[in-house]
MIVEXBA-113970 format. One line per field, with one value per residue: residue in one letter; x, y, z of N, C-alpha, C, O in turn. Coordinates in pm, 1 decimal, padded with zeros to 6 digits, m for minus. Example, Ala and Ser with C-alpha at 12.3 -4.5 7.8 and 13.67 -1.06 7.14 Angstrom:
BEGIN
residu [A  S]
n_px [01319.0  01285.0]
n_py [m00569.0  m00225.0]
n_pz [00780.0  00708.0]
ca_px [01230.0  01367.0]
ca_py [m00450.0  m00106.0]
ca_pz [00780.0  00714.0]
c_px [01320.0  01290.0]
c_py [m00330.0  00003.0]
c_pz [00780.0  00787.0]
o_px [01423.6  01340.9]
o_py [m00331.9  00113.8]
o_pz [00846.5  00803.9]
END
This chain:
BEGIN
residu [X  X  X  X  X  X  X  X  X  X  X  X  X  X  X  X  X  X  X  X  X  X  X  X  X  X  X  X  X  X  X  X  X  X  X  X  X  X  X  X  X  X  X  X  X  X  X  X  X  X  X  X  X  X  X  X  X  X  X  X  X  X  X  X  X  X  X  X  X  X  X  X  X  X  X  X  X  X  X  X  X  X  X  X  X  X  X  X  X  X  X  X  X  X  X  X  X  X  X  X  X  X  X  X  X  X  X  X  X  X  X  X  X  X  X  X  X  X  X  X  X  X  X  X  X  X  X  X]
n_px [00066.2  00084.5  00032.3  m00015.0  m00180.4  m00317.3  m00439.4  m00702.7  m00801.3  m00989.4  m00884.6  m01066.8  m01023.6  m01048.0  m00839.4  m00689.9  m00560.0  m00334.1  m00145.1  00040.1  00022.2  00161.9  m00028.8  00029.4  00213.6  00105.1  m00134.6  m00019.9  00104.9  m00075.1  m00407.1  m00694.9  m00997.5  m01162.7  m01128.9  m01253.2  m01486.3  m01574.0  m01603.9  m01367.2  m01159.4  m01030.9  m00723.0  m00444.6  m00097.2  00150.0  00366.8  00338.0  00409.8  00445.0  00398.3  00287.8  00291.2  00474.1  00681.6  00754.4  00941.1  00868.8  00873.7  00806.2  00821.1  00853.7  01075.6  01125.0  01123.2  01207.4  01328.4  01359.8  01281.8  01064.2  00905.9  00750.6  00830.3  00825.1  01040.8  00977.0  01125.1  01233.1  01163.3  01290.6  01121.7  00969.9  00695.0  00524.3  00332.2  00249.5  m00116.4  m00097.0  00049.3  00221.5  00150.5  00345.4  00545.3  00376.1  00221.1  m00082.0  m00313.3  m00577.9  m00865.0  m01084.7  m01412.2  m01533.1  m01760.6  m01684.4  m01405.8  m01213.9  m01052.4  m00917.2  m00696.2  m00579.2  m00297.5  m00199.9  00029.6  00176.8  00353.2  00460.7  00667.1  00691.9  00571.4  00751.7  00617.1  00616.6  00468.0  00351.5  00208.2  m00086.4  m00164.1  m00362.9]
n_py [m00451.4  m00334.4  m00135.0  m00062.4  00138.1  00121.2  00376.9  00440.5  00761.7  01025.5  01374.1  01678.6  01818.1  01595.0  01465.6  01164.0  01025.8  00842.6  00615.5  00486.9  00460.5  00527.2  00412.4  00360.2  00565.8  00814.3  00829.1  00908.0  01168.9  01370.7  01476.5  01246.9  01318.8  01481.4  01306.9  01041.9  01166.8  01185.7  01416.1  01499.7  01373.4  01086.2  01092.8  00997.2  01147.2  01396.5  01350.3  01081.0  00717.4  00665.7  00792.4  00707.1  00790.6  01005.3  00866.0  00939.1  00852.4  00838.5  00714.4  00636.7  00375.2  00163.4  00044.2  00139.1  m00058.1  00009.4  m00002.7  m00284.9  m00629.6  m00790.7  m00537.7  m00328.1  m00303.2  m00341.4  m00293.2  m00377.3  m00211.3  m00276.8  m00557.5  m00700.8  m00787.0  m00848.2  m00673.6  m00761.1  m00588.5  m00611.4  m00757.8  m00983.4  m01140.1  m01323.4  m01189.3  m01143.6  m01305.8  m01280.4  m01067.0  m00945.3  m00915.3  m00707.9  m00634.3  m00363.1  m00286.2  m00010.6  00279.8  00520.6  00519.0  00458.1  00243.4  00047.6  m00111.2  m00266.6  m00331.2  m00544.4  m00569.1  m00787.6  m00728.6  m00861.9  m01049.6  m01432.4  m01505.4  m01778.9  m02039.9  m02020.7  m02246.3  m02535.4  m02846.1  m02921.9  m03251.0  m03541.7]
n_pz [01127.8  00825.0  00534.0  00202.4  m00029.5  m00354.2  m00560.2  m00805.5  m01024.9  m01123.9  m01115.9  m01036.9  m01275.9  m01392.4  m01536.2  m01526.7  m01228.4  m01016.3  m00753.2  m00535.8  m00216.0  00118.0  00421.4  00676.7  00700.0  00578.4  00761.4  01014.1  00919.7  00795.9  00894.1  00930.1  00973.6  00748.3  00524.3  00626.8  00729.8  00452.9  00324.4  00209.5  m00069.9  m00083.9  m00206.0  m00441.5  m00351.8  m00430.5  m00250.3  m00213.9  m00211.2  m00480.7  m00800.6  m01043.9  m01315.3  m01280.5  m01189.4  m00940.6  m00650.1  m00321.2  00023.7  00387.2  00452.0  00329.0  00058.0  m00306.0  m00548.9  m00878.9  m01131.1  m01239.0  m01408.4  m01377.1  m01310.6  m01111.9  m00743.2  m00428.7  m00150.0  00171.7  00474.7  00718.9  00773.6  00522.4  00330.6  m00012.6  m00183.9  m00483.2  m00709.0  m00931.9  m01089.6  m01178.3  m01060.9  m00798.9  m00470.4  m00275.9  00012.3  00339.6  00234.3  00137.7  m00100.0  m00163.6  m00378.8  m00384.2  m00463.3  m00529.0  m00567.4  m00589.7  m00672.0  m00979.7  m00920.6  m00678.8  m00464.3  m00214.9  m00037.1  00251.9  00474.7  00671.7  00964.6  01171.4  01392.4  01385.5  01655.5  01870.3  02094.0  02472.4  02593.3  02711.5  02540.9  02650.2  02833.8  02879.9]
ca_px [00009.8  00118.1  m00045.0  00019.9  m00293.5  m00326.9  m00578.6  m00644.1  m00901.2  m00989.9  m00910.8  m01129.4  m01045.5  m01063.0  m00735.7  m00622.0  m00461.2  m00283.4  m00053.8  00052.4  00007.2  00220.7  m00140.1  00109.4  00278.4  m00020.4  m00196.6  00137.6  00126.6  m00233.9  m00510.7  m00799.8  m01147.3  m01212.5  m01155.1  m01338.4  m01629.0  m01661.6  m01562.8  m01192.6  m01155.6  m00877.9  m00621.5  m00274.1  m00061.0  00310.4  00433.8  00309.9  00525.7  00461.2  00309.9  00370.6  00302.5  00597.6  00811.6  00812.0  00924.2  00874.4  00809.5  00862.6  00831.2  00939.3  01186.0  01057.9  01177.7  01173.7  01439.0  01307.0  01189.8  00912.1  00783.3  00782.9  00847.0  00868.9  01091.8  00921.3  01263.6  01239.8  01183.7  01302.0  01034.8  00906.4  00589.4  00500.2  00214.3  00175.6  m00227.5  m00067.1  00191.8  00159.6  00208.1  00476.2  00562.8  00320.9  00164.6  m00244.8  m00407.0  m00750.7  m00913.0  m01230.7  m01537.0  m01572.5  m01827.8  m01636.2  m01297.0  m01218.0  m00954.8  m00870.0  m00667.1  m00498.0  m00197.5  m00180.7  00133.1  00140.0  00504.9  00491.7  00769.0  00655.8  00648.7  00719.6  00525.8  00656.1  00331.5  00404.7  00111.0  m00175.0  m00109.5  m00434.4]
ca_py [m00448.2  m00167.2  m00131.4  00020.9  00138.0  00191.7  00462.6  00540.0  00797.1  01111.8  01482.7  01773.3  01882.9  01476.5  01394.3  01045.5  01023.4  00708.7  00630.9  00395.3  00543.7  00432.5  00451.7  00412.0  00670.4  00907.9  00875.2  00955.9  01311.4  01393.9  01452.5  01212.3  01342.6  01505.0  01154.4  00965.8  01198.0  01218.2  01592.4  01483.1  01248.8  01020.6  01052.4  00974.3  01316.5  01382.0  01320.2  00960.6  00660.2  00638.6  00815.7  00590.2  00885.6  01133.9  00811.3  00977.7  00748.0  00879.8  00624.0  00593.7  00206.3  00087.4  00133.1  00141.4  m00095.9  00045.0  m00073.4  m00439.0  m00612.3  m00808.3  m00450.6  m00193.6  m00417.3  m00262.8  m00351.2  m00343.8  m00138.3  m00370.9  m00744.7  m00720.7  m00860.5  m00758.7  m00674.5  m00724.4  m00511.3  m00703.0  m00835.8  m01137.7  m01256.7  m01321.8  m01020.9  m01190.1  m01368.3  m01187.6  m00988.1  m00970.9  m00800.3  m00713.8  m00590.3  m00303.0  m00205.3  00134.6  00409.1  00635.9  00527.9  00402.5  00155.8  00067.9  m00190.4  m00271.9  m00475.8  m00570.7  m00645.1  m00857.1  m00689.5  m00923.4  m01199.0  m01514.0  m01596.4  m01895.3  m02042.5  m02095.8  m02282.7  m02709.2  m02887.8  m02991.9  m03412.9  m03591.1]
ca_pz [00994.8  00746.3  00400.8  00057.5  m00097.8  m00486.0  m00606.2  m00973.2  m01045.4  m01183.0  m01044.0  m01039.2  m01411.3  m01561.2  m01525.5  m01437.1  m01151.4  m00931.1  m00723.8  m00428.4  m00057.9  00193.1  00448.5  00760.2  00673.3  00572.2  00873.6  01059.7  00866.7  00779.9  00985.2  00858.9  00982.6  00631.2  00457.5  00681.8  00727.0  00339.0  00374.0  00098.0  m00138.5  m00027.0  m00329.3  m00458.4  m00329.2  m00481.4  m00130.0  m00139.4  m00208.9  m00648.9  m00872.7  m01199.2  m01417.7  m01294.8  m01139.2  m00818.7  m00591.2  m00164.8  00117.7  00508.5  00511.9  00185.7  m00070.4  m00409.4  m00657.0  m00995.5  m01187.3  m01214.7  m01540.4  m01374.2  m01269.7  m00972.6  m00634.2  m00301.1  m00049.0  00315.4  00548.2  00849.9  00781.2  00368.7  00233.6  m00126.5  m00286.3  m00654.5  m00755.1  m01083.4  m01068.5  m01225.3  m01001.9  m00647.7  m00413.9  m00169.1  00172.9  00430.6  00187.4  00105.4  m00204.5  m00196.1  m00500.4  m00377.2  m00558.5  m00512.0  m00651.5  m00546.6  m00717.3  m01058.7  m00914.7  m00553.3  m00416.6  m00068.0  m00027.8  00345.2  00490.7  00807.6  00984.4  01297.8  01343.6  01454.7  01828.2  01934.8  02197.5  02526.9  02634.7  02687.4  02503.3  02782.1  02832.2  02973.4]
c_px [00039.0  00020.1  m00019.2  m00109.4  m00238.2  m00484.4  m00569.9  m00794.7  m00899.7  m00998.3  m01021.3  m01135.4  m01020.8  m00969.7  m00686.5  m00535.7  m00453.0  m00203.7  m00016.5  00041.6  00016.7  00088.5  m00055.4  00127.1  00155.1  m00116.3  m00127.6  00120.0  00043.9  m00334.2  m00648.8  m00973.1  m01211.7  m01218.1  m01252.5  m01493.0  m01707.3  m01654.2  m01473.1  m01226.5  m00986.6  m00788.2  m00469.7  m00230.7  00125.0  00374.0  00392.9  00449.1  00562.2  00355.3  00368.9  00366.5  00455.1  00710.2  00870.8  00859.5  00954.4  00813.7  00907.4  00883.0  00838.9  01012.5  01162.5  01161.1  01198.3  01206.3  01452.4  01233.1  01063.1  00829.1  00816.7  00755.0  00890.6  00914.3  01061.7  01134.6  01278.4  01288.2  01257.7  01205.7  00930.1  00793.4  00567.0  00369.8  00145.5  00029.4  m00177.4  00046.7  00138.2  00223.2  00353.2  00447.7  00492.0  00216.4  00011.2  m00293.4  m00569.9  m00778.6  m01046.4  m01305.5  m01537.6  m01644.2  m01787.5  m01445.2  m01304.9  m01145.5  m00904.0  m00822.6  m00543.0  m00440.3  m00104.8  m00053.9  00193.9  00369.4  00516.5  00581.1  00702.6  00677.6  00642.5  00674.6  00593.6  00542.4  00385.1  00230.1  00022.6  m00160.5  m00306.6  m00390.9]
c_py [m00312.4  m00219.9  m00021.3  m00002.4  00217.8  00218.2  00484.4  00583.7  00946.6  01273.5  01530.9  01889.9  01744.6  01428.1  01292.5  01105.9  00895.5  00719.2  00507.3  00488.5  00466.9  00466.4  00454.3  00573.5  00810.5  00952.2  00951.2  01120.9  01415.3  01363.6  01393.6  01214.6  01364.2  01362.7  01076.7  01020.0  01247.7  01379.7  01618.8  01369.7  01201.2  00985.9  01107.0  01135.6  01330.8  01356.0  01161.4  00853.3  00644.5  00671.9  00756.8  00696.8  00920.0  01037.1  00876.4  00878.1  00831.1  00773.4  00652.9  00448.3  00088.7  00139.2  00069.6  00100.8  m00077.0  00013.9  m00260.4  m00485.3  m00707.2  m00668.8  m00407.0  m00291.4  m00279.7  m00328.4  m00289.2  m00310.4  m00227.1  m00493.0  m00754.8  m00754.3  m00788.5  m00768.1  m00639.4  m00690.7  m00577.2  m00781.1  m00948.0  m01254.8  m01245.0  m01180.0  m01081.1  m01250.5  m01263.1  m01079.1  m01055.5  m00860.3  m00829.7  m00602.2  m00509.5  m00217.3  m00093.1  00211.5  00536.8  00671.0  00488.3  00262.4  00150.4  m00065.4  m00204.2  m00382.5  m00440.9  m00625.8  m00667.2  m00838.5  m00765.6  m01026.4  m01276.3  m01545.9  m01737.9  m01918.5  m02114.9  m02175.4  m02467.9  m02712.2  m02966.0  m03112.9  m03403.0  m03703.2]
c_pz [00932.1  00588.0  00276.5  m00010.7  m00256.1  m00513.8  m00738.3  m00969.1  m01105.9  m01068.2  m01115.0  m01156.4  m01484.5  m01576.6  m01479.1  m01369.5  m01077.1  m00885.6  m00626.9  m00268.2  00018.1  00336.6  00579.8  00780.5  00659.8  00699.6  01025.5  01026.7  00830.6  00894.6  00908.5  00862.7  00832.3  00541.6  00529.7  00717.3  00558.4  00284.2  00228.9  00060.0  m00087.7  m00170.8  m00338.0  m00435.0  m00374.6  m00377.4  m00092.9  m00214.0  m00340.2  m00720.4  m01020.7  m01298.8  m01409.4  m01209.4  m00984.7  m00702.0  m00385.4  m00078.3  00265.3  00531.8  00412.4  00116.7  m00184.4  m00496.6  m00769.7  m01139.4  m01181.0  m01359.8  m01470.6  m01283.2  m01194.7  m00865.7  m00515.7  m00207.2  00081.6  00431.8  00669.5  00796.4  00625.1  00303.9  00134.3  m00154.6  m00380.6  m00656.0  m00888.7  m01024.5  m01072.4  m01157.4  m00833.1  m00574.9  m00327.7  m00039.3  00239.2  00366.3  00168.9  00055.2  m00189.2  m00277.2  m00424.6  m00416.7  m00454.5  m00599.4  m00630.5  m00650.7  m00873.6  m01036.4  m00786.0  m00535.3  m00336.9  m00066.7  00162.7  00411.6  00669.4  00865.4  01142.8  01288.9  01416.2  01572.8  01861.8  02072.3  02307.1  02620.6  02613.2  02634.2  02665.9  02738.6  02983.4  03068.3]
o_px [00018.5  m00038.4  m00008.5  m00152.1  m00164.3  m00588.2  m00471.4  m00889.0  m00787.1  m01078.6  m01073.6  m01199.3  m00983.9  m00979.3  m00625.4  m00458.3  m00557.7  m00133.7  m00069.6  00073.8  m00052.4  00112.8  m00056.1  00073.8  00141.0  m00158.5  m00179.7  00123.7  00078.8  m00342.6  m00711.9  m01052.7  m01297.4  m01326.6  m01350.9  m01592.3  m01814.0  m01722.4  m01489.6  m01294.8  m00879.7  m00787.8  m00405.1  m00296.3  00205.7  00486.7  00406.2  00555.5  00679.6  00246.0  00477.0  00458.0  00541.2  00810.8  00982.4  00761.1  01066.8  00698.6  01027.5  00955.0  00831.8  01026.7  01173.6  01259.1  01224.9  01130.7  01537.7  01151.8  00953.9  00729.0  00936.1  00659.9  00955.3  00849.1  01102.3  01228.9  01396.3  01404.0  01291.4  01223.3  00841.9  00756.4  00572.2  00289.5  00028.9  00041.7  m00200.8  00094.8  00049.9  00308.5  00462.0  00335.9  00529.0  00139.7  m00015.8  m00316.2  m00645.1  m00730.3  m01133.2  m01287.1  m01541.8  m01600.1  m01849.4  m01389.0  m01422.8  m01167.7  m00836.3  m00894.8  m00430.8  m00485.1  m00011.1  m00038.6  00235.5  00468.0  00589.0  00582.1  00644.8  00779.1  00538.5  00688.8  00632.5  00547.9  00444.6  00145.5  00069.5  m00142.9  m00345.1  m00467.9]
o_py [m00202.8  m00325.2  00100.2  m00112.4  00314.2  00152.5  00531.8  00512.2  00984.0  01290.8  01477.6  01995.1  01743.4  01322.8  01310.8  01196.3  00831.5  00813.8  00405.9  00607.4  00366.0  00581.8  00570.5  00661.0  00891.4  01064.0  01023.7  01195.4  01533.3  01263.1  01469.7  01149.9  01286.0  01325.1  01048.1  00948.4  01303.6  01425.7  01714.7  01283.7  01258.7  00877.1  01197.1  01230.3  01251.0  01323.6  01115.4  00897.7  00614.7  00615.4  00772.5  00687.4  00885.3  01090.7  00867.4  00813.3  00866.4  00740.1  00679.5  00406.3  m00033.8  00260.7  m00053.0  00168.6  m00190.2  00007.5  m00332.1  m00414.4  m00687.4  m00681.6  m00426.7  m00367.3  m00175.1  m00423.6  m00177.0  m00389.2  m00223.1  m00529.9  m00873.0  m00743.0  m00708.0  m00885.5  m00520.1  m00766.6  m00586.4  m00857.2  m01026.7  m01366.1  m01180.9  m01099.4  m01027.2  m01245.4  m01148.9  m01014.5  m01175.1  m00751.4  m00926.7  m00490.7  m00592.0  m00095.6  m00095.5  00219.0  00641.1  00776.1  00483.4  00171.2  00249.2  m00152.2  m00167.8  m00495.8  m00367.3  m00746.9  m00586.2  m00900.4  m00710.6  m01096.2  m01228.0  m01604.9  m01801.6  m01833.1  m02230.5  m02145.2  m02510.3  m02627.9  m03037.9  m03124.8  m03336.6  m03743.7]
o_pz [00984.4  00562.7  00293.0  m00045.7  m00276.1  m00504.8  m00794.8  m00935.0  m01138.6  m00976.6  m01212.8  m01158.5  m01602.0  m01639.7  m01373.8  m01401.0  m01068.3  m00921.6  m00672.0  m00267.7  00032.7  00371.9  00620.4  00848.8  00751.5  00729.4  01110.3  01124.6  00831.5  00965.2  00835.1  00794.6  00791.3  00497.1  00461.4  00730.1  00532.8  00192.6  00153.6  00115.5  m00067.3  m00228.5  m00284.4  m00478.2  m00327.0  m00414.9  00020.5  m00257.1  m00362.5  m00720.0  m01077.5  m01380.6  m01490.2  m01162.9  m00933.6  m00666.5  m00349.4  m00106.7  00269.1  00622.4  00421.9  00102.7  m00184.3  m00527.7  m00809.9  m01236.3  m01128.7  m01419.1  m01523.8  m01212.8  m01172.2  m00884.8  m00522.3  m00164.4  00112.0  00438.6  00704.7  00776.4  00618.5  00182.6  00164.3  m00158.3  m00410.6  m00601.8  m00927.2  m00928.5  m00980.7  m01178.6  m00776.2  m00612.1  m00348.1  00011.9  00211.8  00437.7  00179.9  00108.1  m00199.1  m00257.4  m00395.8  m00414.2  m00331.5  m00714.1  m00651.4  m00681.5  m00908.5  m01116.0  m00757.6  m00584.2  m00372.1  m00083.9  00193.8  00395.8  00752.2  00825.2  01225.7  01187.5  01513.5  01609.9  01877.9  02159.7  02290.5  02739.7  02514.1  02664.1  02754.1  02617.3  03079.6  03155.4]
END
């Protein structure tokens, strides 16, 4: 399972900010006690995979579509398979958006992406 989280919220002088965060990848490079004990706010960092403002585009485990007219699409580096960020369209094969209330954010939502290939089963069906 890997995941691309989008944050939109406000810094510490009011400024929107958002981005996508490849969370793989982040936890890979960052040490997360301060986030998790409430210590840091967990937000978009110019080293993450898109900041839609400044078009940055950085990822370890996707490659950032940008150049697309239905919208910014990320292509997962392993299996291919894309995700559309558009609310309005489906996210993709393997993919899972979840939309979460936060009082803490203005805007959070996790798009889950299931990177296992199917095994087939070498198991015969039980016969009574």
């Amino acid at each position: 399972m890997q995941s691309i989280i989008f944050i939109r919220d406000r810094n510490s002088r009011g400024q929107e900010i958002s981005g996508y965060i490849d969370y793989s990848h982040r936890l890979k490079s960052e040490d997360f006690e301060p986030y998790f004990s409430g210590k840091k706010r967990f937000l978009p960092k110019t080293t993450d995979v898109v900041n839609p403002k400044m078009l940055i585009a950085i990822c370890s485990n996707y490659e950032v579509i940008t150049e697309n007219p239905s919208g910014l699409l990320f292509q997962h580096k392993k299996d291919k398979k894309i995700l559309n960020v558009d609310p309005e369209a489906i996210p993709g094969d393997s993919f899972i958006r979840t939309p979460v209330r936060s009082d803490l954010y203005v805007h959070v939502v996790i798009y889950d992406h299931d990177t296992r290939k199917p095994v087939a089963s070498s198991c015969a069906p039980l016969s009574n």
